[in-house]
C-alpha positions as CSV (number, residue, x, y, z in Angstrom):
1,X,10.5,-2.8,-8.6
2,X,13.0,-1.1,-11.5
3,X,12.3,2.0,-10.7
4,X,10.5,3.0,-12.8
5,X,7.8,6.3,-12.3
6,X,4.8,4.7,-10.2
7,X,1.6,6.1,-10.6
8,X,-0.6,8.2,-7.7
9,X,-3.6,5.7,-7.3
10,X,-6.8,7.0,-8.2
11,X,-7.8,4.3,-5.0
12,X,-5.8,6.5,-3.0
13,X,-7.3,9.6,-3.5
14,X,-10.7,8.9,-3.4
15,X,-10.3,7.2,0.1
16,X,-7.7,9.1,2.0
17,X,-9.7,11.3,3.9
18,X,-10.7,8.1,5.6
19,X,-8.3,8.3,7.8
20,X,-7.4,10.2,10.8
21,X,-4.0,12.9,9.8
22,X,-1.4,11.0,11.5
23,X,1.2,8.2,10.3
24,X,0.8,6.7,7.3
25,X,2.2,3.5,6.1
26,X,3.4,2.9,2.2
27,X,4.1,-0.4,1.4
28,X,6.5,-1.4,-1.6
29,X,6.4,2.7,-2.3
30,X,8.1,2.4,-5.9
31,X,8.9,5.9,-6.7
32,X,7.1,7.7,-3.7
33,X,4.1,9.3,-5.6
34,X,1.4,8.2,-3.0
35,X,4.0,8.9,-0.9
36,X,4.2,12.2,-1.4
37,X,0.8,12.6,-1.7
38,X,-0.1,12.2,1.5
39,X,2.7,14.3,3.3
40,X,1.5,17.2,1.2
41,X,-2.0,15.9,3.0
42,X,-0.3,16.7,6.1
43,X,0.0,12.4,6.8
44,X,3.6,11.3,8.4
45,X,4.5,9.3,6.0
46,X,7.0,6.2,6.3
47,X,7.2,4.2,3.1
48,X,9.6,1.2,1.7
49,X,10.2,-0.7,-1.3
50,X,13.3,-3.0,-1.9
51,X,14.2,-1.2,-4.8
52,X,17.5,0.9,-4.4
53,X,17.0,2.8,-7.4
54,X,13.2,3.4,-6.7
55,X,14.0,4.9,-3.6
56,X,16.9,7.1,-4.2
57,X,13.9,8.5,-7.3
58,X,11.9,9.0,-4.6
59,X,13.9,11.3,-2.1
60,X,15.1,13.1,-4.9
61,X,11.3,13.9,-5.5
62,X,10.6,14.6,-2.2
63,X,13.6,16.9,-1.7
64,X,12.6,18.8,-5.2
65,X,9.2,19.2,-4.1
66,X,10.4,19.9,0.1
67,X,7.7,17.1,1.2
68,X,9.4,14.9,4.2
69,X,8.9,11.4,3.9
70,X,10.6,8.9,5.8
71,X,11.9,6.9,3.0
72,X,13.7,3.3,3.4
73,X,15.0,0.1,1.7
74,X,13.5,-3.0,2.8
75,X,12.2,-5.9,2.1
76,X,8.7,-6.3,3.3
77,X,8.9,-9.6,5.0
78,X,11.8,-8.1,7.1
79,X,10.2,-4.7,8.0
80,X,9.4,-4.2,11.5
81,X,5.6,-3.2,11.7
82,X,5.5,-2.2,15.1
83,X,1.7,-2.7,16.7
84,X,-1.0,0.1,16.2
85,X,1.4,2.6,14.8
86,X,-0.2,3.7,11.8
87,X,-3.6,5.8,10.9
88,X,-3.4,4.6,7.3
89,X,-1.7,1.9,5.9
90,X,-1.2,1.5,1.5
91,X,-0.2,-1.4,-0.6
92,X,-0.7,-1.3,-4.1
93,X,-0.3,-3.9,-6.8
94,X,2.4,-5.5,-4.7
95,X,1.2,-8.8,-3.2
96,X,3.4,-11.1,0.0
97,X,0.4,-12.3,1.9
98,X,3.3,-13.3,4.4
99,X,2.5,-9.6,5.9
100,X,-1.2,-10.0,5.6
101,X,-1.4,-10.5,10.0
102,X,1.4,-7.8,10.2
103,X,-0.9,-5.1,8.3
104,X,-3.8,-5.7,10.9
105,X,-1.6,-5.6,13.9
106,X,0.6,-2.0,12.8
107,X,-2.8,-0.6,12.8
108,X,-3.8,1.7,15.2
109,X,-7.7,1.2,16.0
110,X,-9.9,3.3,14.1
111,X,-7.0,2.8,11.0
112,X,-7.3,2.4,7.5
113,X,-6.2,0.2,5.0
114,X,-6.1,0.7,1.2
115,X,-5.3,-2.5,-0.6
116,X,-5.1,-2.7,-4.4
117,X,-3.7,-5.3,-6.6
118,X,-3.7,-7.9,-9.4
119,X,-6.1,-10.5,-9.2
120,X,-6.2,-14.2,-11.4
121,X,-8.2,-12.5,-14.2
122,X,-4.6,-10.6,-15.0
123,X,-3.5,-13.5,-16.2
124,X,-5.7,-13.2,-19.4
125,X,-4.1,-9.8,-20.0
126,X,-0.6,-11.1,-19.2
127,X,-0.3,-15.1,-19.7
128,X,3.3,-14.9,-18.2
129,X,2.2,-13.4,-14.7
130,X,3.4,-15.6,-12.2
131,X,-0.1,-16.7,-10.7
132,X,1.4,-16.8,-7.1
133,X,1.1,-13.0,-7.1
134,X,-2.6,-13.1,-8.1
135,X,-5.0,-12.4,-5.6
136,X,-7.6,-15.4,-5.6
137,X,-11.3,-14.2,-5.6
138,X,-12.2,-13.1,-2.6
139,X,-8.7,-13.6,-0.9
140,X,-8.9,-10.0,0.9
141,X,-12.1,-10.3,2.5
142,X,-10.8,-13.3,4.1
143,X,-7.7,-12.3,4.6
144,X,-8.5,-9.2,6.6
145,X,-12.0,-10.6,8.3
146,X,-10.9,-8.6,11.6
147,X,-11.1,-5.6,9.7
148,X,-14.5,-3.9,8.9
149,X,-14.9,-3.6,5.2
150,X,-16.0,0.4,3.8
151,X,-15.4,-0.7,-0.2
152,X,-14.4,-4.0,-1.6
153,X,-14.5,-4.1,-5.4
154,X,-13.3,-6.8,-7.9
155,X,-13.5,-5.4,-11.4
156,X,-11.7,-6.9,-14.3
157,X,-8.2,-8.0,-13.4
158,X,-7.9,-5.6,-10.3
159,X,-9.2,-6.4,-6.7
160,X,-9.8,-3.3,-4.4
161,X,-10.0,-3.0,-0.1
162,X,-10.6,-0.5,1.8
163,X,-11.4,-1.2,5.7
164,X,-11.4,-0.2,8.8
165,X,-9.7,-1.2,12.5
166,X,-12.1,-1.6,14.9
């Protein structure tokens, strides 16, 4: 991440209300918009990315707009996803299936996940993507079989969860 703006995820707000109000996870976080989102929702939110300069954008956000988010840099392989913590859970376009297990484990029964990101058919769009963060088709379903899938969508270059805990 540069730090550049990130976008609030159309994904995201279609899908929120999913989840119970409670703690909410952001993965790679860029900037903070979903981030922000969702305390405004009235979601505690913790959220990380490894980018220095994304997250200092990010707390400056959230102090201008006096949202609290729990804001931290980290690398996701090394974050600490303590088991069934979290209501809802994000990752978008940001893909280490390293944390795949960890995702399903930090969430608390009855949690949701939101899980968008590139998928191979980006490559015709970008050539120079590296193809290791390319989701292969149908990688998610697989991926998070424990979980029970409410909307799986694979449109153009862009794969889409969202599922349920049990």
């Amino acid at each position: 991440m540069t730090g550049r703006e990130s976008p609030l995820h159309l994904t995201l707000c279609r899908f929120y209300t999913l989840a119970r109000r409670g703690k909410a996870l952001d993965i790679a976080c860029g900037t903070g918009e979903n981030s922000l989102f969702l305390a405004k929702k009235g979601f505690e939110v913790h959220a990380f990315d490894i980018s220095d300069v994304a997250i200092r954008r990010a707390r400056r956000k959230a102090k201008r707009e006096g949202v609290r988010v729990n804001f931290k840099i980290c690398d996701a392989v090394k974050f600490s996803f303590m088991p069934e913590t979290y209501d809802l859970v994000l990752n978008f376009f940001f893909l280490e299936r390293r944390i795949f297990p960890k995702i399903v484990r930090t969430l608390r029964r009855g949690g949701i996940l939101i899980f968008e990101t590139y998928n191979v058919e980006h490559r015709v769009i970008r050539r120079d993507f590296n193809p290791a963060y390319l989701l292969r088709k149908g990688e998610l379903l697989k991926a998070f079989s424990a979980l029970e899938v409410l909307y799986y969508c694979e449109v153009s270059n862009v794969t889409t969860l969202v599922a349920r805990k049990p």
